[in-house]
C-alpha angles and dihedrals in degrees: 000000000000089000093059094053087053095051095049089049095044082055086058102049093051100046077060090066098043090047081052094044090051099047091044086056087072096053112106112227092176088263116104106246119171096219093069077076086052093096101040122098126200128203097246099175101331091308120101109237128183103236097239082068079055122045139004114265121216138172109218095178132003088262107044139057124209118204111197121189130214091211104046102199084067086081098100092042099060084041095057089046099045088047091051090043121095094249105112104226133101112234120228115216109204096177090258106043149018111236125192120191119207107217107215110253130250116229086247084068101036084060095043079053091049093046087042091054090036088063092047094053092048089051082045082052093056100041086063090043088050086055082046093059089044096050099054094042081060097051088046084049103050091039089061093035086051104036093242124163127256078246097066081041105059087045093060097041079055090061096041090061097037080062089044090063100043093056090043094054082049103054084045092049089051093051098046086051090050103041084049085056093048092041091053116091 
């Protein structure tokens, strides 16, 4: 059925945009935002945990984050694993707390953000044209499984692409949402 092939491809589109949406979430902007720990993991114990299991996350101020354990010997710990992290930011133990500071960013960096989250929409763009060209391969597919007319086809192909384009609007609306947030100081 040509339904089912839309709806598989419409799955797949918008699996594109989370996947956006989450990898946008990393990205500093010079606020404090607790998603940027979301993919760090900490030994706790031999076993690999993500912070936020582990501790409370608050935001004291727009520009720090405060990590504080429940165990508080696991300090040092979530301090080991933010400093060998990719963040970019050098954590602060205070005894009670891991506190992160967000530097404001230049305008130099603020670009090279923009460039980094402008590739991963576009990746974001070609994963949705890649459900596109599957999608239509499916309805080709079941037009000719099902003896179903050009017609029905054509049809199909048609909603393949309407989908194309909402999906589309929607990576470039992310983006753009995104790109405003980096570029505000």
């Amino acid at each position: 059925m040509i339904s089912d092939v839309l709806k598989e491809t419409e799955t797949k589109m918008q699996n594109a945009v989370t996947a956006l949406k989450n990898n946008l979430t990393s990205v500093r902007t010079g606020r404090a935002n607790a998603a940027i720990l979301d993919g760090i993991l900490v030994d706790y114990y031999g076993q690999p945990t993500p912070i936020n299991q582990m501790a409370a996350i608050k935001t004291p101020d727009a520009h720090q984050l405060a990590i504080e354990p429940w165990d508080k010997s696991q300090l040092g710990a979530i301090e080991k694993a933010i400093a060998e992290s990719d963040l970019g930011i050098t954590p602060n133990n205070d005894g009670n707390a891991v506190r992160l500071p967000f530097p404001k960013l230049t305008e130099e960096s603020r670009k090279e953000l923009v460039k980094t989250c402008a590739q991963m929409a576009e990746e974001a763009r070609v994963s949705v044209r890649n459900a596109r060209r599957d999608g239509n391969n499916g309805v080709s597919k079941t037009v000719k499984d099902d003896g179903l007319s050009e017609d029905e086809e054509h049809r199909g192909q048609d909603e393949v692409q309407k989908l194309t384009d909402k999906y589309i609007k929607e990576v470039d609306e992310v983006f753009a949402a995104k790109e405003k947030e980096v570029m505000t100081i």
